[in-house]
C-alpha positions in Angstrom: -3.2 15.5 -28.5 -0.6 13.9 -26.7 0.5 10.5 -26.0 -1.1 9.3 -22.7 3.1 8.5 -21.6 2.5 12.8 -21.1 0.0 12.5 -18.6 1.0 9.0 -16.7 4.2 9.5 -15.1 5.8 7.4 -12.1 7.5 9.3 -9.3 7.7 10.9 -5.8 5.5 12.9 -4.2 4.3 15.1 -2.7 3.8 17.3 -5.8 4.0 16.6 -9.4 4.1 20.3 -10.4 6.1 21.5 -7.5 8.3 18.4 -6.8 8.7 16.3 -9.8 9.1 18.7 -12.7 11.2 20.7 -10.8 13.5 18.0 -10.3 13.7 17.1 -13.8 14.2 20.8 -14.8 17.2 20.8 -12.3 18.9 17.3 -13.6 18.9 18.3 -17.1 20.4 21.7 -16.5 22.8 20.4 -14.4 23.9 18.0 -17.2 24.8 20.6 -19.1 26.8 23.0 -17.0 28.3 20.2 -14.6 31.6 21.6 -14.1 30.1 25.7 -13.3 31.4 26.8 -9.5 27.4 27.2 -8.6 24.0 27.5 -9.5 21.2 29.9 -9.0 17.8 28.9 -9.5 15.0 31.8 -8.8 11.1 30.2 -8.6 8.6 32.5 -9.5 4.8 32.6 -8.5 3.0 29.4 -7.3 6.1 27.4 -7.1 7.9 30.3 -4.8 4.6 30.6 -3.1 4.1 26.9 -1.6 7.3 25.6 -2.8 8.6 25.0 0.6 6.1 23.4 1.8 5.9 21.1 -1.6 9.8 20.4 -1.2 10.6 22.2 -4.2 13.5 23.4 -2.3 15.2 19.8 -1.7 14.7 18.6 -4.7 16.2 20.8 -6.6 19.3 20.5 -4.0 19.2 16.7 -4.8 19.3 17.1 -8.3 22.5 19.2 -7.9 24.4 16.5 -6.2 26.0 18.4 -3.7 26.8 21.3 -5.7 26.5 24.8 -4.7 23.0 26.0 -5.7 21.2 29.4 -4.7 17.7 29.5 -4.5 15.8 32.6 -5.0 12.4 32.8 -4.2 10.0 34.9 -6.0 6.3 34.8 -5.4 4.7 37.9 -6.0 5.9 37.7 -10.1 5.6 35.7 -12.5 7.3 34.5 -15.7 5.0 35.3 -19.1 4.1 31.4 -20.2 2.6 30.3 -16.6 2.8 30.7 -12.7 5.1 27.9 -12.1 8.1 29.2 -13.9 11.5 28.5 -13.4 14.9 30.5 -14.1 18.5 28.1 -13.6 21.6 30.1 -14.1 25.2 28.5 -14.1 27.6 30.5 -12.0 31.7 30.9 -12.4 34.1 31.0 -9.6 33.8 35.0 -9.9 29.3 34.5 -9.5 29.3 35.6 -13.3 26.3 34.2 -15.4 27.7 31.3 -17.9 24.6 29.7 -19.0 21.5 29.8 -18.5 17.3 28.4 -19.2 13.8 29.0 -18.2 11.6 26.2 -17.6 7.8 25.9 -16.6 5.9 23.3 -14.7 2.7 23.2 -16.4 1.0 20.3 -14.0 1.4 16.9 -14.0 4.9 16.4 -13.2 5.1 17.7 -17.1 7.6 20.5 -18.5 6.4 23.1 -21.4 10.1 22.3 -22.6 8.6 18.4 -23.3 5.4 19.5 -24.4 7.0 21.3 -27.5 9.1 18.7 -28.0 6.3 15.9 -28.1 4.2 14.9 -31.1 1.1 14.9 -31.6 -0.5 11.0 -30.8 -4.4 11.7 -31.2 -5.8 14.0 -33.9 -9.2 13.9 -32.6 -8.5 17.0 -30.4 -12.0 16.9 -28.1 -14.5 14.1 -26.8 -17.2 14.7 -29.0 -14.8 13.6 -31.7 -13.4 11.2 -30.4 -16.8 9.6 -29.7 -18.3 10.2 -33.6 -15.0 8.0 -34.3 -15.8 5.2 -31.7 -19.6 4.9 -32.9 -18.6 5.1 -36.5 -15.8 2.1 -36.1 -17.3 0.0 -33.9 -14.6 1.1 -30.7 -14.3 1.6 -27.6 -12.4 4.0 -25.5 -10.2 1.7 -24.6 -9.6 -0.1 -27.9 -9.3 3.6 -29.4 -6.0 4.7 -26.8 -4.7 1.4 -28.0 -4.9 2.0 -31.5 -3.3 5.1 -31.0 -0.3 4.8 -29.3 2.7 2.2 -29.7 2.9 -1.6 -29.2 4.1 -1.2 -25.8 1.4 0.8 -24.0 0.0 -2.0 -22.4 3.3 -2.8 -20.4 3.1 0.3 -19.6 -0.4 0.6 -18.4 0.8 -2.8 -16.8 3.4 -0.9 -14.4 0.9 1.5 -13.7 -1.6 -1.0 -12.4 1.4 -2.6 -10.2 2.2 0.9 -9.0 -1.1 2.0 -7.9 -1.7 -1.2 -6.5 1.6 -1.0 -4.3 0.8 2.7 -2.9 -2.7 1.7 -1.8 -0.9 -1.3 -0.1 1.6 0.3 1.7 -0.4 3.0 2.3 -2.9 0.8 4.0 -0.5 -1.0 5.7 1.6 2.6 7.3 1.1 4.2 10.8 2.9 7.4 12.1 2.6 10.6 11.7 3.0 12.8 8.0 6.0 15.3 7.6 5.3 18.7 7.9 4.8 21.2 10.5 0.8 20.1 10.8 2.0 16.5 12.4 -1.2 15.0 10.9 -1.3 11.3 11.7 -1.8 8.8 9.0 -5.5 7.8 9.3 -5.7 5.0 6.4 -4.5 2.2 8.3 -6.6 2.4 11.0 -9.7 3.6 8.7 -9.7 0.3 6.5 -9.2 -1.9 10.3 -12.4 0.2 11.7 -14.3 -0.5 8.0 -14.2 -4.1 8.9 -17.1 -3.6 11.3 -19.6 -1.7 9.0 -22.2 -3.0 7.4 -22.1 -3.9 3.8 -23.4 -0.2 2.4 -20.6 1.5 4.6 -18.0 -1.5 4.8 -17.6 -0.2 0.7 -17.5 3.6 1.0 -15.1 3.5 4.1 -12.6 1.1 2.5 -13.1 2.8 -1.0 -12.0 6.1 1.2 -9.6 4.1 3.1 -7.7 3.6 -0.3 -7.7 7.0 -1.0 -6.4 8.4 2.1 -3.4 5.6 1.8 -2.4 6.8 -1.7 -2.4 10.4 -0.8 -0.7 9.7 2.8 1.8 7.7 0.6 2.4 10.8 -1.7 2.4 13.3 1.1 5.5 11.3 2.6 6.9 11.3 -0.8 6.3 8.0 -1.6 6.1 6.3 -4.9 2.8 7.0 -6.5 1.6 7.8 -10.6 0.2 11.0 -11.8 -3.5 10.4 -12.3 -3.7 13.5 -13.4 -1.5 15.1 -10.7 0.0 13.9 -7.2 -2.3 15.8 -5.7 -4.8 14.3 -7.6 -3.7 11.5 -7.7 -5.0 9.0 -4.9 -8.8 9.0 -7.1 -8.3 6.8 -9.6 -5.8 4.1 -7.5 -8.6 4.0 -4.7 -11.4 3.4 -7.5 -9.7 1.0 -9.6 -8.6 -1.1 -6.4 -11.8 -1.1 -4.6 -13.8 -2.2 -7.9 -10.8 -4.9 -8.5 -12.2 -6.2 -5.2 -16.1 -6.0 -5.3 -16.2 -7.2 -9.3 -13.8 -9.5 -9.3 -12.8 -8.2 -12.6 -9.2 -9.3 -14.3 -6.1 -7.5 -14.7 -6.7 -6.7 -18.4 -9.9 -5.2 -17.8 -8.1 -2.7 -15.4 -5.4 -1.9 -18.0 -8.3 -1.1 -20.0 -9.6 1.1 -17.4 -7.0 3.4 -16.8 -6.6 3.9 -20.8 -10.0 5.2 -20.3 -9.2 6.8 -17.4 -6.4 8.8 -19.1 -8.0 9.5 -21.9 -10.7 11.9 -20.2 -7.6 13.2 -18.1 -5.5 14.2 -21.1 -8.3 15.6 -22.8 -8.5 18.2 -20.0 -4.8 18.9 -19.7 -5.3 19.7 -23.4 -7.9 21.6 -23.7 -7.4 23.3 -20.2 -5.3 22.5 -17.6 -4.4 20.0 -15.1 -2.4 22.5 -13.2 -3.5 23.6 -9.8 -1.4 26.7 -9.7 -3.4 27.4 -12.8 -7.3 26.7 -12.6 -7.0 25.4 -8.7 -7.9 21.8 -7.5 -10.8 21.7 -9.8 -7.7 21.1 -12.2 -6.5 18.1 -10.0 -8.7 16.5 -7.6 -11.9 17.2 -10.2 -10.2 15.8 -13.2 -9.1 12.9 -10.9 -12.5 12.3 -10.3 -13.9 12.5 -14.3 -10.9 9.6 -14.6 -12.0 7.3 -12.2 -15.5 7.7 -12.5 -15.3 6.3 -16.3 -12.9 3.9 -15.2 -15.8 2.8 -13.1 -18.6 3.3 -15.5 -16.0 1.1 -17.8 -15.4 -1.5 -15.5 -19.5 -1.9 -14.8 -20.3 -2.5 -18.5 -20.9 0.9 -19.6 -21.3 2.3 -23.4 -18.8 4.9 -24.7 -21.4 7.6 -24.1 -22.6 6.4 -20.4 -18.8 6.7 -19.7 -18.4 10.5 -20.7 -21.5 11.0 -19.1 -19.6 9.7 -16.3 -16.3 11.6 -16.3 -18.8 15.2 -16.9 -20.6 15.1 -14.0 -17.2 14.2 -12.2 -15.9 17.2 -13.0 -19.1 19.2 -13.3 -19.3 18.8 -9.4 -16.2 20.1 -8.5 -16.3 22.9 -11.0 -15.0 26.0 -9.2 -12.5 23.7 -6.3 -9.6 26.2 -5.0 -6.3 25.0 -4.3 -5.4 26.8 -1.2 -3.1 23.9 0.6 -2.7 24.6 4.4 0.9 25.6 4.8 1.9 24.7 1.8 1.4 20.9 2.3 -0.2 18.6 0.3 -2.4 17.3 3.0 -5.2 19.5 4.3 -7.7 19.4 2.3 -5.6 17.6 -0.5 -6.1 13.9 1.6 -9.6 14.6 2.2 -10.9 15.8 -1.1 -9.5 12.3 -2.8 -11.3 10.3 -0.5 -14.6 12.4 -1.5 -13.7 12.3 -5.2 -13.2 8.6 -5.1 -16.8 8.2 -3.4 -18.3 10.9 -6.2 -16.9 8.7 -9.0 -18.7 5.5 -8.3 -21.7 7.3 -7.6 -21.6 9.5 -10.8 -20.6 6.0 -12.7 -23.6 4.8 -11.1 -26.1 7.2 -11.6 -24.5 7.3 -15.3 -25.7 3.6 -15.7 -29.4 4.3 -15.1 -29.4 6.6 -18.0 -28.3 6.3 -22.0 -25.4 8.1 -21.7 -27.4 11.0 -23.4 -27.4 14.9 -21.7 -27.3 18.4 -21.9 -24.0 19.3 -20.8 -21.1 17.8 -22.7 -17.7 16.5 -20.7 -16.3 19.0 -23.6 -18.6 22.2 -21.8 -17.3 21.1 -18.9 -14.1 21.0 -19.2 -14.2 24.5 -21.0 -16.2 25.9 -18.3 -13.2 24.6 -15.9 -10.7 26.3 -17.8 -12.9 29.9 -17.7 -13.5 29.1 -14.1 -9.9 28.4 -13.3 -8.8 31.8 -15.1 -11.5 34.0 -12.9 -10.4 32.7 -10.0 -7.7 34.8 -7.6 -4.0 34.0 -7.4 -5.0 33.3 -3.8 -6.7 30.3 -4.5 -4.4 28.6 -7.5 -1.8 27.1 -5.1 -0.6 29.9 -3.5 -1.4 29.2 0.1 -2.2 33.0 0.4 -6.2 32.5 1.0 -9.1 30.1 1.9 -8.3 27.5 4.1 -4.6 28.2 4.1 -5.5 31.9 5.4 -7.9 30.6 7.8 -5.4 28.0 9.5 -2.8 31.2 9.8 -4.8 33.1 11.2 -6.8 30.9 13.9 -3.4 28.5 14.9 -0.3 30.7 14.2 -1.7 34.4 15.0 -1.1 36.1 11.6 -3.1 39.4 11.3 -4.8 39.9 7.8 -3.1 43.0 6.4 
């Protein structure tokens, strides 16, 4: 399995699959082909599909610089490997092919060219493993990431503490209105003022939610946020980890700690499935989100190593079968709303994880199995396509369309 520097990356939003990786893709071809008259770049499947609305588009133009670049758009195929594949071709002054690569964003703001190039960090491959390793030495999860990966991963998981606290923050702290043709306004400002006048019970969840919404507005605007699993994803874990940094008083180390947890049930799913939303829909994102923070929470409240992937299954159990069908395109509706209810599932699941021993029927391995099987049965419609669900609905009731 991979290093957890895989999963965790820092960058812009609004998409990590659609936004970030395409970026990359573009700035490393066009390091090697920086003197070609032009560049065509055709985006295939889920990436042609919602790419627009994702800003695939503009940041591929920015990694360019300026440059001539072509973009073809190609949704109805699909390269062999997976859905968000990517052709770059460097073009002479006569439009004659020079050079060219193909390239797939396979979720997380991660490229299939990296992932072959990457070695392998863990070689316990599944959580059941990994746990018969913890009981027999004595570990934790979180003293298991760190005996796995190199001496700086905890400046690392450092940075991603500070980042995660700085979206929620500005988040929090930002009124208008998102970009996009849906002219949503930004609700978590004015969500964590009203909270302020709820009793304790609600004062928590609507703050909790509060942090969500300002993470995900954050990414929507293409703010700075970190892939936890997925920018679409990605407003769970921040929201959890900064409302239980408030209510438990609990010290910076113990939230690095955290979030290794945290990305060890993550990575384990982009392993052994996918994190990918254009591949097994938002069960892939939002749901994975959810398993993370919810054994960052049963973590942070004193749990056992098996209380804590008793946790992060029924996180994802819950959202088994979650589409990704992203009105217009947009990382907004439902995207903003579903991290707000994630965040809210994980501390209950971390709670209703402490009342038991961390013993159950259904493994966080089954799950995340049954997610992958899930995610491959379900139509291209509703794996980030924008071509069904609540996308199709929103066409058809505010812009006219006709089904066909």
């Amino acid at each position: 399995m991979k290093s957890l520097y895989e999963l965790y990356r820092i960058g812009t939003g609004p998409s990590s699959s659609h936004t970030m990786a395409p970026r990359e893709a573009a700035l490393r071809f066009f390091a090697g082909y920086p003197q070609a008259a032009g560049y065509r770049i055709t985006l295939y499947g889920s990436l042609a599909a919602t790419g627009k609305g994702h800003l695939t588009d503009r940041a591929i133009h920015a990694a360019f610089k300026g440059a001539e670049v072509e973009i073809v758009w190609k949704p109805e195929e699909e390269l062999p490997q997976h859905t968000n594949g990517m052709r770059f071709e460097a073009l002479d002054a006569s439009g004659e092919t020079m050079g060219s690569a193909e390239d797939y964003s396979i979720g997380g703001g991660a490229l299939l060219s990296d992932h072959r190039e990457t070695g392998e960090v863990y070689p316990e491959k599944n959580m059941e493993a990994i746990l018969r390793f913890c009981e027999k030495e004595g570990l934790s999860f979180w003293e298991y990431v760190l005996l796995r990966e190199d001496d700086g991963f905890l400046d690392f998981l450092a940075t991603l503490w500070q980042t995660m606290k700085a979206s929620v923050e500005r988040g929090v702290n930002a009124n208008g209105v998102l970009p996009g043709e849906l002219k949503l306004p930004r609700k978590a400002h004015s969500m964590h003022r009203k909270s302020r006048m709820l009793s304790a019970g609600l004062l928590d969840d609507a703050q909790l939610c509060s942090y969500a919404y300002a993470v995900s507005e954050e990414n929507a605007c293409g703010g700075v946020i970190v892939t936890a699993p997925t920018c679409g994803g990605g407003g769970v874990l921040p929201a959890t980890l900064f409302h239980l940094n408030e209510k438990l008083a609990v010290n910076e180390v113990e939230i690095l700690r955290a979030i290794a947890t945290a990305g060890l049930v993550g990575n384990l799913a982009k392993t052994n499935a996918s994190i990918s939303g254009a591949y097994v829909g938002c069960q892939g994102e939002v749901g994975v989100g959810c398993a993370m923070a919810a054994a960052a929470a049963a973590q942070l409240l004193g749990g056992t190593p098996r209380q804590i992937e008793y946790a992060a299954e029924m996180g994802l159990e819950h959202h088994l079968g979650l589409t990704c069908d992203p009105v217009l395109g947009l990382v907004q509706i439902p995207c903003i709303e579903r991290n707000a209810h994630a965040a809210l599932r994980a501390i209950d699941c971390a709670h209703l994880a402490m009342l038991s021993d961390g013993f159950h029927a259904i493994s966080y391995d089954n799950v995340v199995d049954v997610m992958l099987e899930t995610g491959q049965s379900l139509s291209t419609d509703f794996k980030e396509t924008s071509s069904g669900g609540l996308a199709k609905i929103y066409r058809r009731r505010y812009l006219g369309e006709r089904d066909d």
